[in-house]
Each structure stands twice: as C-alpha cells, then as structure tokens.
PyMOL CGO cylinders between C-alpha atoms (Angstrom):
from pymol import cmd
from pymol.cgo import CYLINDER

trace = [
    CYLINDER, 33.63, 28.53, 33.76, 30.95, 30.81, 32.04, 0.3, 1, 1, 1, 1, 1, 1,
    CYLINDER, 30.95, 30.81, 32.04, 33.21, 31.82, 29.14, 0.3, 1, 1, 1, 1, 1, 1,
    CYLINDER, 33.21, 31.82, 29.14, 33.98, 28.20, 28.66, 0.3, 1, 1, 1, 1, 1, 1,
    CYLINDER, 33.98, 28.20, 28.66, 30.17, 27.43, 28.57, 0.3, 1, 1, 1, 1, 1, 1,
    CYLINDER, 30.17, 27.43, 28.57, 29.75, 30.25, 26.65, 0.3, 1, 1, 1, 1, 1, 1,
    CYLINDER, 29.75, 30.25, 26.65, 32.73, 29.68, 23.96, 0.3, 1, 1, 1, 1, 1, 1,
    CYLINDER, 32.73, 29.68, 23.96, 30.61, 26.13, 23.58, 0.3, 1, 1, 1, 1, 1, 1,
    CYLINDER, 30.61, 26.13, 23.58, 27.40, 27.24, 22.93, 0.3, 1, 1, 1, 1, 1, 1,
    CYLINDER, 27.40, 27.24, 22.93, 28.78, 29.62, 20.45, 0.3, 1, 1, 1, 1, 1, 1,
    CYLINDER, 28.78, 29.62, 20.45, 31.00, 27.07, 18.74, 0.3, 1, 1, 1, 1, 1, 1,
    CYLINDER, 31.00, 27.07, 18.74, 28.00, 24.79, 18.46, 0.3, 1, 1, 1, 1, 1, 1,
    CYLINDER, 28.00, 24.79, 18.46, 25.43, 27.36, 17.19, 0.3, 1, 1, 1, 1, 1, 1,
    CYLINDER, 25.43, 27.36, 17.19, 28.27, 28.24, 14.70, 0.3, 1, 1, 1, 1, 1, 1,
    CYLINDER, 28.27, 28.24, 14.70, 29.78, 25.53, 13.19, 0.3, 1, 1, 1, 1, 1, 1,
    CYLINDER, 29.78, 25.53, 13.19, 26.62, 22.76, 14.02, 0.3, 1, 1, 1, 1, 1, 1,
    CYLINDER, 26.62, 22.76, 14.02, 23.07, 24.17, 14.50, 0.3, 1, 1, 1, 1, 1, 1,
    CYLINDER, 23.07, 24.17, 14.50, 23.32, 27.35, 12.13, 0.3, 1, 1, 1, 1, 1, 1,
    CYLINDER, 23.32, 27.35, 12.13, 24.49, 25.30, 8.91, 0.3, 1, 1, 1, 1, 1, 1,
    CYLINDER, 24.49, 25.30, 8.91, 21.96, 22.18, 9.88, 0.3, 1, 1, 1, 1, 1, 1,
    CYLINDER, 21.96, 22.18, 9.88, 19.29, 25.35, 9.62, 0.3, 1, 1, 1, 1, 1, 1,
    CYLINDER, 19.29, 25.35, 9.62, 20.79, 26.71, 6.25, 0.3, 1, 1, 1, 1, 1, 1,
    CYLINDER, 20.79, 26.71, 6.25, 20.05, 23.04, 4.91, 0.3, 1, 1, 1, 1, 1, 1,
    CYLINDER, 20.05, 23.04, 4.91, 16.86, 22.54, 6.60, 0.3, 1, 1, 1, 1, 1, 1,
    CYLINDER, 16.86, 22.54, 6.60, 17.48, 19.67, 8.67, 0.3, 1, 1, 1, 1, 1, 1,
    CYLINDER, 17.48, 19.67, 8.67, 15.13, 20.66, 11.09, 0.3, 1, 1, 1, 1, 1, 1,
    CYLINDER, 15.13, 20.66, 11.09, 12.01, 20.63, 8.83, 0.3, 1, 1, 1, 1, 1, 1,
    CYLINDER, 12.01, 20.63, 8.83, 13.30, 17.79, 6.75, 0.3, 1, 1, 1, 1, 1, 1,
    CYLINDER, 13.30, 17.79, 6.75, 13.17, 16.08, 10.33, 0.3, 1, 1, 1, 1, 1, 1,
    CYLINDER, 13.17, 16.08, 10.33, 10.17, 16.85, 10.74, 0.3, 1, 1, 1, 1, 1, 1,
    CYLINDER, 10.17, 16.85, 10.74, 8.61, 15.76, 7.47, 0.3, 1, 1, 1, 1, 1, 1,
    CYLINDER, 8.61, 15.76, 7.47, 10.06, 12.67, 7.94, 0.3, 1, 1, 1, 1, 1, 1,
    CYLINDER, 10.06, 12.67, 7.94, 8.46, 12.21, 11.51, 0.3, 1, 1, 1, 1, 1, 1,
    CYLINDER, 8.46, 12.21, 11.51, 5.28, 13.61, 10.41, 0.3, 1, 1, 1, 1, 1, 1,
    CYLINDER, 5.28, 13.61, 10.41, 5.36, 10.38, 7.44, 0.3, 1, 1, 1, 1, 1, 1,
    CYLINDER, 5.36, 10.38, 7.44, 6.96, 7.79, 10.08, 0.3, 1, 1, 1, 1, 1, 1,
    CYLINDER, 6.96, 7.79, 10.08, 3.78, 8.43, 12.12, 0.3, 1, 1, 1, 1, 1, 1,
    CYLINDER, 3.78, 8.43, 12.12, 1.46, 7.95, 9.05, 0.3, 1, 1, 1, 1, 1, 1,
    CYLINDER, 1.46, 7.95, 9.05, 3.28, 4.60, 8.23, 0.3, 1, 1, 1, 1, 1, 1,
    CYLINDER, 3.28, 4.60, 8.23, 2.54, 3.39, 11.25, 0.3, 1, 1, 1, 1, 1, 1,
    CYLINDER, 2.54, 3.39, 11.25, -1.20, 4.12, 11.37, 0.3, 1, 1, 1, 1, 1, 1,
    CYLINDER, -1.20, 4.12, 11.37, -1.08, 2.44, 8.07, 0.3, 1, 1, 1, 1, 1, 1,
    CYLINDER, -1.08, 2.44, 8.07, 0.54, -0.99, 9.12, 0.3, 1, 1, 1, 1, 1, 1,
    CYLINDER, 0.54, -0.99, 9.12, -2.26, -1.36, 12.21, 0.3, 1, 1, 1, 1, 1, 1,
    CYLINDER, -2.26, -1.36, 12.21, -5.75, -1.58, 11.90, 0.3, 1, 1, 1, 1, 1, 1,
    CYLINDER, -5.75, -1.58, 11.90, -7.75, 1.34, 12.49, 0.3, 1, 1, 1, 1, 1, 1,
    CYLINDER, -7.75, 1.34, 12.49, -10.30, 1.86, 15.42, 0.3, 1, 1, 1, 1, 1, 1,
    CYLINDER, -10.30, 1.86, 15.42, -13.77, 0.49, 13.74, 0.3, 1, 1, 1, 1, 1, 1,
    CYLINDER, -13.77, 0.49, 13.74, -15.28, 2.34, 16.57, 0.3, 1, 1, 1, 1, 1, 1,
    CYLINDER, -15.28, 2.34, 16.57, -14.29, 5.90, 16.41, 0.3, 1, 1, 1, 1, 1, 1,
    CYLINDER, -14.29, 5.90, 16.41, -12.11, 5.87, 13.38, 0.3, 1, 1, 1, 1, 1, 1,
    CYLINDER, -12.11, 5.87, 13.38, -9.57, 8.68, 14.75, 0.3, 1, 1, 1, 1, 1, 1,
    CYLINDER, -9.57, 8.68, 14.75, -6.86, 6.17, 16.46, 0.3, 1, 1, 1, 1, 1, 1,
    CYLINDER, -6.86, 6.17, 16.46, -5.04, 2.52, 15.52, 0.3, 1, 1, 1, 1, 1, 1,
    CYLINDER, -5.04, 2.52, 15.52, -5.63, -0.41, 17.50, 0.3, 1, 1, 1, 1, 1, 1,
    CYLINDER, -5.63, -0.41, 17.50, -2.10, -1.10, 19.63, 0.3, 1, 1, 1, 1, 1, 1,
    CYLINDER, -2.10, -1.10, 19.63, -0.80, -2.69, 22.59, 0.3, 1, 1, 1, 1, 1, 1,
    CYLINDER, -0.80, -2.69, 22.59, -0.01, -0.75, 25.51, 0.3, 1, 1, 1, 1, 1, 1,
    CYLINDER, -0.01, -0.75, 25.51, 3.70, -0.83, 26.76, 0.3, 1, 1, 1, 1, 1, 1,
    CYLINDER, 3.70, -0.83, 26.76, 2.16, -2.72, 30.02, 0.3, 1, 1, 1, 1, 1, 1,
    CYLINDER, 2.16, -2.72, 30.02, -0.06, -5.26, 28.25, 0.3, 1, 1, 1, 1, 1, 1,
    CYLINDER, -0.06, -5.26, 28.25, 0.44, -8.57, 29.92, 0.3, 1, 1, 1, 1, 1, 1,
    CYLINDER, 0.44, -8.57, 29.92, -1.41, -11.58, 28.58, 0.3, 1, 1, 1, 1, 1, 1,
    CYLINDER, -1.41, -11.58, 28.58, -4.54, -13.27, 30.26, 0.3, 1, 1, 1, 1, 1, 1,
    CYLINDER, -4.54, -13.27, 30.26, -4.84, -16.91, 31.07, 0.3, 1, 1, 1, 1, 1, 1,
    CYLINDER, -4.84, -16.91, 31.07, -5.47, -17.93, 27.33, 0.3, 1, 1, 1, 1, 1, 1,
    CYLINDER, -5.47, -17.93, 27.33, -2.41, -15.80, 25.90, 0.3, 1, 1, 1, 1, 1, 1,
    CYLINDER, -2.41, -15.80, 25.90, -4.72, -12.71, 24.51, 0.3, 1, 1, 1, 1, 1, 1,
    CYLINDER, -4.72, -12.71, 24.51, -3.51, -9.73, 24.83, 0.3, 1, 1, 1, 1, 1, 1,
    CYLINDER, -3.51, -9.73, 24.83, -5.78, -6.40, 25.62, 0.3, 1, 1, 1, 1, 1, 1,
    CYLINDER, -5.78, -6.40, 25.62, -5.69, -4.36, 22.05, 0.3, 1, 1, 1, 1, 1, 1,
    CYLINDER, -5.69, -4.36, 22.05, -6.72, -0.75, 22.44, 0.3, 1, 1, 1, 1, 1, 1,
    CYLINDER, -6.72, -0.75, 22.44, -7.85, 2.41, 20.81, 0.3, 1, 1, 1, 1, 1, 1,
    CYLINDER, -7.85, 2.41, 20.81, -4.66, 4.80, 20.45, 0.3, 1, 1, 1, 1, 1, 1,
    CYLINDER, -4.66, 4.80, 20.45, -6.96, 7.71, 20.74, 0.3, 1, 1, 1, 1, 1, 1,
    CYLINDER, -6.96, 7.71, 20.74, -8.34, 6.42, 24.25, 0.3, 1, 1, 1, 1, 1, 1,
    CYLINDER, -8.34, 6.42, 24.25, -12.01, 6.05, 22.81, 0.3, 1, 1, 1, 1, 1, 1,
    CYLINDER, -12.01, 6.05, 22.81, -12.56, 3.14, 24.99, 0.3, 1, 1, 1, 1, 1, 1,
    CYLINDER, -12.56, 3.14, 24.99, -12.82, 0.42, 22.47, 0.3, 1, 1, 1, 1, 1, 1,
    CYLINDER, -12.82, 0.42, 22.47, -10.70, -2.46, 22.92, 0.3, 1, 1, 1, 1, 1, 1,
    CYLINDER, -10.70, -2.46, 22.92, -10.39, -6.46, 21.91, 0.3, 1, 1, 1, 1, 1, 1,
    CYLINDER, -10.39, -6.46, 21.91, -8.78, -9.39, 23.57, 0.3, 1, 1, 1, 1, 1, 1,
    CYLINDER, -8.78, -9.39, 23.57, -6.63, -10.84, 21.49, 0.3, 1, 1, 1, 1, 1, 1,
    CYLINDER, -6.63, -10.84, 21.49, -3.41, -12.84, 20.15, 0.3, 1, 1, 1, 1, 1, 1,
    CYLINDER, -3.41, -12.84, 20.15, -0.14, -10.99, 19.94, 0.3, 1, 1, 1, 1, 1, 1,
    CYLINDER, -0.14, -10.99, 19.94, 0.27, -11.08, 16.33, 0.3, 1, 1, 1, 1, 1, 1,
    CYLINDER, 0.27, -11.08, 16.33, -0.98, -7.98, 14.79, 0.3, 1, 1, 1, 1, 1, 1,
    CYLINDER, -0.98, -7.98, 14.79, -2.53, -10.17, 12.19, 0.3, 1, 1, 1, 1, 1, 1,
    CYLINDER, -2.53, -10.17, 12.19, -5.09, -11.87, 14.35, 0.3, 1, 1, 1, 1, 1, 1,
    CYLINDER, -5.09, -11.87, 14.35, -6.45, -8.13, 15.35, 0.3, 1, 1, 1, 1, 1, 1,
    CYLINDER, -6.45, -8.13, 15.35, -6.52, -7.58, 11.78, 0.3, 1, 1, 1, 1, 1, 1,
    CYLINDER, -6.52, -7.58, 11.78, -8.73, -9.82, 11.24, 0.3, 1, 1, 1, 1, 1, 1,
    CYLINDER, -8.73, -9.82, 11.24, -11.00, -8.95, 14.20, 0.3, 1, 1, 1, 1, 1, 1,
    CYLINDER, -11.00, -8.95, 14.20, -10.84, -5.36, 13.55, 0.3, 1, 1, 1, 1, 1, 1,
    CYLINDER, -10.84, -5.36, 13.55, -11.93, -5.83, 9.59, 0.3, 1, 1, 1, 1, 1, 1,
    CYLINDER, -11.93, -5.83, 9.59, -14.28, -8.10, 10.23, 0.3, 1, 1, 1, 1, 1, 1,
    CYLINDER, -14.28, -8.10, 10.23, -16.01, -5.48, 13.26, 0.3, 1, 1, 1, 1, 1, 1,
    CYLINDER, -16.01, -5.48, 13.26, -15.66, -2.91, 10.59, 0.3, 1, 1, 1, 1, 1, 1,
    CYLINDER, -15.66, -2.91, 10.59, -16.98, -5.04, 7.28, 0.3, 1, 1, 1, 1, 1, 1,
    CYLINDER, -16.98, -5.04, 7.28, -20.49, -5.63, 9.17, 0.3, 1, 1, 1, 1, 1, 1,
    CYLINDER, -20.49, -5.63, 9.17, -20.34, -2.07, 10.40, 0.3, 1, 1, 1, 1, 1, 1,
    CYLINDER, -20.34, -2.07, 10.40, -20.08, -0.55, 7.18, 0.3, 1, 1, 1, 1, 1, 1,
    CYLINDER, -20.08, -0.55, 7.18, -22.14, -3.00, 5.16, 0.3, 1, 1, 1, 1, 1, 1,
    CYLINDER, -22.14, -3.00, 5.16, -25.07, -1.90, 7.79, 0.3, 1, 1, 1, 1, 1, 1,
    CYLINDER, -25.07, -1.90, 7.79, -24.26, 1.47, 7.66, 0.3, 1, 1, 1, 1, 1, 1,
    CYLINDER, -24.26, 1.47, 7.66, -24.62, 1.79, 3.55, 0.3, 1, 1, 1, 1, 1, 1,
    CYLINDER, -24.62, 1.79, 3.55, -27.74, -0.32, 3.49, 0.3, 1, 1, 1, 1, 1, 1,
    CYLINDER, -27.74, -0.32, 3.49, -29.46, 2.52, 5.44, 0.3, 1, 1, 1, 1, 1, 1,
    CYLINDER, -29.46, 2.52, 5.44, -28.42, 4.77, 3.27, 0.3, 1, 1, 1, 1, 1, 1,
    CYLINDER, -28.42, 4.77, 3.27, -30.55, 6.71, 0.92, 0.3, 1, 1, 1, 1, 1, 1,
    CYLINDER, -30.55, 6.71, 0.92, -29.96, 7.77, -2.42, 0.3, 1, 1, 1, 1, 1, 1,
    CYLINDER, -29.96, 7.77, -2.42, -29.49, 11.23, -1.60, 0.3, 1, 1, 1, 1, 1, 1,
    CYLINDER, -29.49, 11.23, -1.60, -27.28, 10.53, 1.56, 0.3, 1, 1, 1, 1, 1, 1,
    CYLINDER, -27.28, 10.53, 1.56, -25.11, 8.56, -0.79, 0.3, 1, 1, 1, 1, 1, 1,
    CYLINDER, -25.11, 8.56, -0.79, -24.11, 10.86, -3.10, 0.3, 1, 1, 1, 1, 1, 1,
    CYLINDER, -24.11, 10.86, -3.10, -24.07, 13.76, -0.31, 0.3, 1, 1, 1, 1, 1, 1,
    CYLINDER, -24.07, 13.76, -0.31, -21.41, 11.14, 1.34, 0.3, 1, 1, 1, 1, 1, 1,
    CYLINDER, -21.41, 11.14, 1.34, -19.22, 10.80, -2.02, 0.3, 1, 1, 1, 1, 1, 1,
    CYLINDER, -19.22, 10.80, -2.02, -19.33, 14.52, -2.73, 0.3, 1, 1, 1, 1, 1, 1,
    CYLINDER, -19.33, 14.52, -2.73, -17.58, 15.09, 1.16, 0.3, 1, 1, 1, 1, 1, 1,
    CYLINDER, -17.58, 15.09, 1.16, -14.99, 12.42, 0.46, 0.3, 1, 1, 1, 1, 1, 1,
    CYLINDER, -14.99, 12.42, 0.46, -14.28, 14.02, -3.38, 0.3, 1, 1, 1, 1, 1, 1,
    CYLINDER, -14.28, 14.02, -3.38, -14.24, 17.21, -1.67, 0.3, 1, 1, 1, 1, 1, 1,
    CYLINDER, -14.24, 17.21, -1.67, -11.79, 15.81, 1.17, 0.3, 1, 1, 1, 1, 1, 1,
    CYLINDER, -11.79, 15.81, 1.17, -9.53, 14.66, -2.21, 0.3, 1, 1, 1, 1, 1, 1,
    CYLINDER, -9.53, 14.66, -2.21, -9.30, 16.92, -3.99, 0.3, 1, 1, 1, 1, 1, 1,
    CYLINDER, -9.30, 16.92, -3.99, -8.75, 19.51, -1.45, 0.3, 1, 1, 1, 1, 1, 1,
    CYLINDER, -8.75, 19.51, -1.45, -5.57, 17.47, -0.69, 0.3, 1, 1, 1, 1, 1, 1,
    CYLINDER, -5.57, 17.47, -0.69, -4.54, 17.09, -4.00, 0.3, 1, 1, 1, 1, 1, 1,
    CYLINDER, -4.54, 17.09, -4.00, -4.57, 21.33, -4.08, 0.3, 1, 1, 1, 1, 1, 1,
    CYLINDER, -4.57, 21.33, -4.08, -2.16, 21.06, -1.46, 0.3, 1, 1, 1, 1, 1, 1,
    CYLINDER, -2.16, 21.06, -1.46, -0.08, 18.63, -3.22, 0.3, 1, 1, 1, 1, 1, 1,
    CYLINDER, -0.08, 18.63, -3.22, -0.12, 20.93, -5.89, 0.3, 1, 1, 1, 1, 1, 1,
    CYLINDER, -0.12, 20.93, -5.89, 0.96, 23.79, -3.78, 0.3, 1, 1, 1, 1, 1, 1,
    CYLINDER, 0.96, 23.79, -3.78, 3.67, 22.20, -2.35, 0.3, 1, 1, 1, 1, 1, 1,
    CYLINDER, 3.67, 22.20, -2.35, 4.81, 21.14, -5.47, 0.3, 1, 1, 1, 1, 1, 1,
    CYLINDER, 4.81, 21.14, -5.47, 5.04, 24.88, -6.54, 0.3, 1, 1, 1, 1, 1, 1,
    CYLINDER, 5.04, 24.88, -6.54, 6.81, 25.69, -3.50, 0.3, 1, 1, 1, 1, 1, 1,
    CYLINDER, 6.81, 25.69, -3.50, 9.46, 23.17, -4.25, 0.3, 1, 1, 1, 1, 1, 1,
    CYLINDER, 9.46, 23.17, -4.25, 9.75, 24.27, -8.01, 0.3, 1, 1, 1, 1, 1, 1,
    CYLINDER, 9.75, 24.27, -8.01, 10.43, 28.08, -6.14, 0.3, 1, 1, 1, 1, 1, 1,
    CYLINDER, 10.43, 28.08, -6.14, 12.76, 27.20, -3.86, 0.3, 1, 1, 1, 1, 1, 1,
    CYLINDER, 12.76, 27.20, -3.86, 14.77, 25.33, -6.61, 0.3, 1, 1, 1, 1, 1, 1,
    CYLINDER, 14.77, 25.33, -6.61, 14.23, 28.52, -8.66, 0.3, 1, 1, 1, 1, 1, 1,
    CYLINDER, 14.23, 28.52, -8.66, 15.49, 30.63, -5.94, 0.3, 1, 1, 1, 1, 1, 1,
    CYLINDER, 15.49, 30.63, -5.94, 18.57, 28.61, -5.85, 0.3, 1, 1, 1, 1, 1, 1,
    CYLINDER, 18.57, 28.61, -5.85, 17.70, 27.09, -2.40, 0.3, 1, 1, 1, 1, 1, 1,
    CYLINDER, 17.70, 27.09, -2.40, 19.85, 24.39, -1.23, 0.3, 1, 1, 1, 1, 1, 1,
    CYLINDER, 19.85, 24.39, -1.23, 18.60, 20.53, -2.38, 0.3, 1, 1, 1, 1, 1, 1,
    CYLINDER, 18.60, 20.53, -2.38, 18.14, 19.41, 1.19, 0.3, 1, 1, 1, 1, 1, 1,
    CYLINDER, 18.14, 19.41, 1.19, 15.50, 22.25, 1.78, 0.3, 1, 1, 1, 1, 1, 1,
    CYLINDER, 15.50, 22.25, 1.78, 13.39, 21.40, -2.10, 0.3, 1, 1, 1, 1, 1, 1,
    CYLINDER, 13.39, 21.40, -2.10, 13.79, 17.67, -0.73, 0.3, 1, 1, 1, 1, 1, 1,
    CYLINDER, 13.79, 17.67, -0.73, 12.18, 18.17, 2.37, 0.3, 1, 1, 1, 1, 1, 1,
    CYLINDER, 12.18, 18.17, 2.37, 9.09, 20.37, 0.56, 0.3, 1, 1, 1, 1, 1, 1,
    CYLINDER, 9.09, 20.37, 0.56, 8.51, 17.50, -1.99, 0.3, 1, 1, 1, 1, 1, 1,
    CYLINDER, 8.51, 17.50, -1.99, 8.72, 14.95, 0.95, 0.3, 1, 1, 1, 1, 1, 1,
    CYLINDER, 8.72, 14.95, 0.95, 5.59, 16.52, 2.00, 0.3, 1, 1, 1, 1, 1, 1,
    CYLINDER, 5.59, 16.52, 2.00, 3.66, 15.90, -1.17, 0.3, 1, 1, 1, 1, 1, 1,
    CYLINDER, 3.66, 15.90, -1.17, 4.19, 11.83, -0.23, 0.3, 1, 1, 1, 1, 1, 1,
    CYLINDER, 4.19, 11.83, -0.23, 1.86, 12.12, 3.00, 0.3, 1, 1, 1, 1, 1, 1,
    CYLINDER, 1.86, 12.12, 3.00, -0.82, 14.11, 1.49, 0.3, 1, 1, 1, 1, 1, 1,
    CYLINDER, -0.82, 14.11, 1.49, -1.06, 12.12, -1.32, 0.3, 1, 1, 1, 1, 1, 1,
    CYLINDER, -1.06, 12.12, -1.32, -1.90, 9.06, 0.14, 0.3, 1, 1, 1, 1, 1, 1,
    CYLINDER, -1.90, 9.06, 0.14, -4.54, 11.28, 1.80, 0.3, 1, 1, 1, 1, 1, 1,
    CYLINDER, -4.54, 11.28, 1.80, -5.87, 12.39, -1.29, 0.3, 1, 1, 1, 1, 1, 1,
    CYLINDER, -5.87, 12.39, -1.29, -5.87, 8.84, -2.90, 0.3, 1, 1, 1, 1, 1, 1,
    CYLINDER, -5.87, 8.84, -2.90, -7.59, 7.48, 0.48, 0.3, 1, 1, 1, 1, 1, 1,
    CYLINDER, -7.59, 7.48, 0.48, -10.47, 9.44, 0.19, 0.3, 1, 1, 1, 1, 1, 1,
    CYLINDER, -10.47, 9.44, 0.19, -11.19, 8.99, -3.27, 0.3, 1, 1, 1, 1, 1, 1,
    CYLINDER, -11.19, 8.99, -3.27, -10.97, 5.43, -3.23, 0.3, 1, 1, 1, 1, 1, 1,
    CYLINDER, -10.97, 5.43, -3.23, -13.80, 6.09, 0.18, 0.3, 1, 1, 1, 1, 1, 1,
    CYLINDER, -13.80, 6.09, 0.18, -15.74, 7.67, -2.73, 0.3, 1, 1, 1, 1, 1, 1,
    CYLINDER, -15.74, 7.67, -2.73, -15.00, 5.18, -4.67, 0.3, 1, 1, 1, 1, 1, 1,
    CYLINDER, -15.00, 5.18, -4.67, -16.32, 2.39, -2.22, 0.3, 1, 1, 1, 1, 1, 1,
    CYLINDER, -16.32, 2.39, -2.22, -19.61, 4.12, -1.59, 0.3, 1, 1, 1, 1, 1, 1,
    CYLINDER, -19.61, 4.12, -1.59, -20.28, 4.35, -5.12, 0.3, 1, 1, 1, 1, 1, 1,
    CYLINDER, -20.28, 4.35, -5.12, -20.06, 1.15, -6.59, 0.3, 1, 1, 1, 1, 1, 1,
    CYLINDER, -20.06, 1.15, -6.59, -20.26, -0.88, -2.97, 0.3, 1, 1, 1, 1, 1, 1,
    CYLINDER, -20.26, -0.88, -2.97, -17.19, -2.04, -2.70, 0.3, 1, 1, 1, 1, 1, 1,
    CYLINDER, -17.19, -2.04, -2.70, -16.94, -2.65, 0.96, 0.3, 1, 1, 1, 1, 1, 1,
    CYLINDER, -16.94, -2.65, 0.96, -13.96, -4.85, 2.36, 0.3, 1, 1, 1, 1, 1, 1,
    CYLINDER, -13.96, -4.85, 2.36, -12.99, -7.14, -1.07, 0.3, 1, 1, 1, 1, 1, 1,
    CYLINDER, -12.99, -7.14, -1.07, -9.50, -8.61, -1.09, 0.3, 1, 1, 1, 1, 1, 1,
    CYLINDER, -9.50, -8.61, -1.09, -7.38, -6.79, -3.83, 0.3, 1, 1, 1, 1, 1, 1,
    CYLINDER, -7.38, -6.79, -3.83, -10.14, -3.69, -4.36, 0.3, 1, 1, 1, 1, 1, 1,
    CYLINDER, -10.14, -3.69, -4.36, -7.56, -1.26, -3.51, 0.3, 1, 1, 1, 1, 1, 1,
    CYLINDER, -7.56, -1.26, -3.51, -5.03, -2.92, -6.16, 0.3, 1, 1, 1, 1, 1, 1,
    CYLINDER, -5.03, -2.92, -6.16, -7.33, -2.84, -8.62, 0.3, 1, 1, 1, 1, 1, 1,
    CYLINDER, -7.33, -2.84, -8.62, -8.41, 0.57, -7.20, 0.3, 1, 1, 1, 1, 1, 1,
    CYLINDER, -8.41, 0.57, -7.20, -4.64, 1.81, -8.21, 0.3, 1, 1, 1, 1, 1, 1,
    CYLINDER, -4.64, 1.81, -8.21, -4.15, -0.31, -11.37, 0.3, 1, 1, 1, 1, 1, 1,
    CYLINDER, -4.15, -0.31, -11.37, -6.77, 0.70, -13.10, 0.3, 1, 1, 1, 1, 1, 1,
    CYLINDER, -6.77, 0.70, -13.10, -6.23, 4.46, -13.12, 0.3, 1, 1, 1, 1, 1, 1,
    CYLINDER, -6.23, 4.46, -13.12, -10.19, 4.84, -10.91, 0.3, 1, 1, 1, 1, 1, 1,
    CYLINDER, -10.19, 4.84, -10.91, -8.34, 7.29, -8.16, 0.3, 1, 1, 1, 1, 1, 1,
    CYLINDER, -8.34, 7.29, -8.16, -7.38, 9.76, -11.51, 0.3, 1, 1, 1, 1, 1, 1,
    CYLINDER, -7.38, 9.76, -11.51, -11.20, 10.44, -12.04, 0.3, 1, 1, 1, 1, 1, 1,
    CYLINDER, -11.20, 10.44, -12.04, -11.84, 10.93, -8.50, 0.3, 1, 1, 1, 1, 1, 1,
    CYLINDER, -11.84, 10.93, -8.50, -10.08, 13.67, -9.27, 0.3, 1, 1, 1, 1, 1, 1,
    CYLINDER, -10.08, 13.67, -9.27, -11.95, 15.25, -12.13, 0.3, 1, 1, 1, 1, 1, 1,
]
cmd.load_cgo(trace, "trace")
C-alpha cells in the first residue's frame, strides 16, 4: 500500500507538478490572485474612515426591519453603515462621507502642508513606476534567457497591478493640487488628457 502511495506521488510530481513549475504556473497563479484581489477593492467603495479596507457585507448579514443591510470595514476598523443591498446605494453613502471629509481636511491645509502632501503621493508614484520598470526588465531577461512564455507572462502581469498604483497616487497629487475633490468624470479627464504622464516627471 506504501509503494502504491508512493508510485502516485512520484507519478504526480513527475508528469503534473514538476512541468506546471517549469512553466510557472504557480507564480502566474499567484499574480493573478494578487490582481483579482485588487479588482475587487476597486469595484467597492473604500473605508472613508481608515482608508486601509473596502466597505462589504459580511457572509451573515441579515437585513433589519427596513431592508438595510449592516455594511462594514473589511479591515475590522469598526466603521460601518446601514444600508440597501445594492452596492450602489453604499456608494453613494461612502463618497458622500468621504467628499465632506476631504473637502474639510484640504481647507485646513496650509500652503506648506500642501505641497509636503503632493511631494509624498509623487514620491509614492513614482516609486511604483521604478518597480514597473524593473519588472519590465525582468521580463525582457527572462525572454532573453530563453525562458518559457508562461513564466515572461506572469512577470509582465505584475506590471498591471502596480501601475494602477502608480497612476492612483499621482492622480491623489493631482487632486490636492488643483482641488479636485470628488467631480464626476475627473479621473477620465485625469487619463485623457495625458496629466498622470507629468506626475511622473
């Protein structure tokens, strides 16, 4: 019975796990984990509170007597809202907790404050777009090297995540500067316009 066990795990390391390795399944996996968890912290709203977790419903959220359901912090923060299932609805809450927030926030801001808070996100940017640039090299290598395509596909898959982080924090930069808190279309016009390219210079 332990040589047939042993035959299996053998056969399996050989002819399953060893070539998955050789093409990198397991970090293309990963990658691709590591940007299904950032799509879904971009398609909820994020905590206005402590700004680390996404507003969600837990798995045992039952509804009160006027159908609202209890929305809280994923980072367990302790911030939470009462309201309607549709993520929509806590959009709405959530942006407009965060609009008055913020708007408060950068009217008691100073001159010098302001431009010592654009310099950290500019900073935050374009230290991300170094890594992008990094891991861009590393793919160009491992092509070079004659690695196989599944491995240079799942090193460029990781310049997708942090360049959304790059072009999120230059468009925070961006919102300080010219106080553009919370308009409708600012991050379309943000894109469109080429304005994230000289938050990189």
């Amino acid at each position: 019975m332990n040589l047939k066990n042993g035959a299996k795990r053998a056969a399996k390391f050989t002819f399953v796990e060893m070539p998955l390795s050789i093409l990198g399944w397991r970090q293309l996996r990963a990658n691709n984990g590591y940007i299904r968890d950032l799509w879904r912290t971009l398609r909820h709203p994020q905590c206005p509170e402590c700004g680390r977790g996404v507003m969600h419903l837990p798995a045992n959220a039952q509804p009160d007597e006027k159908a609202l359901y209890p929305w809280e912090c994923s980072a367990k923060c302790g911030f939470g809202v009462l309201a309607p299932q549709d993520p929509a609805e806590i959009r709405h809450i959530v942006q407009a907790r965060s609009e008055t927030r913020g708007k408060q926030r950068l009217a008691f801001l100073g001159d010098p404050e302001r431009d010592k808070l654009i310099t950290s996100h500019l900073r935050k940017s374009r230290a991300y777009w170094v890594v992008v640039a990094l891991v861009f090299l590393m793919a160009a290598w491992q092509l070079a090297i004659g690695a196989p395509v599944m491995v240079v596909l799942s090193v460029l898959s990781m310049c997708l995540p942090f360049s959304v982080h790059a072009i999120r924090w230059s468009y925070r930069a961006w919102q300080v500067r010219s106080g553009t808190l919370f308009v409708e279309g600012a991050f379309g016009r943000y894109v469109r316009d080429m304005l994230w390219v000289r938050g990189m210079q």
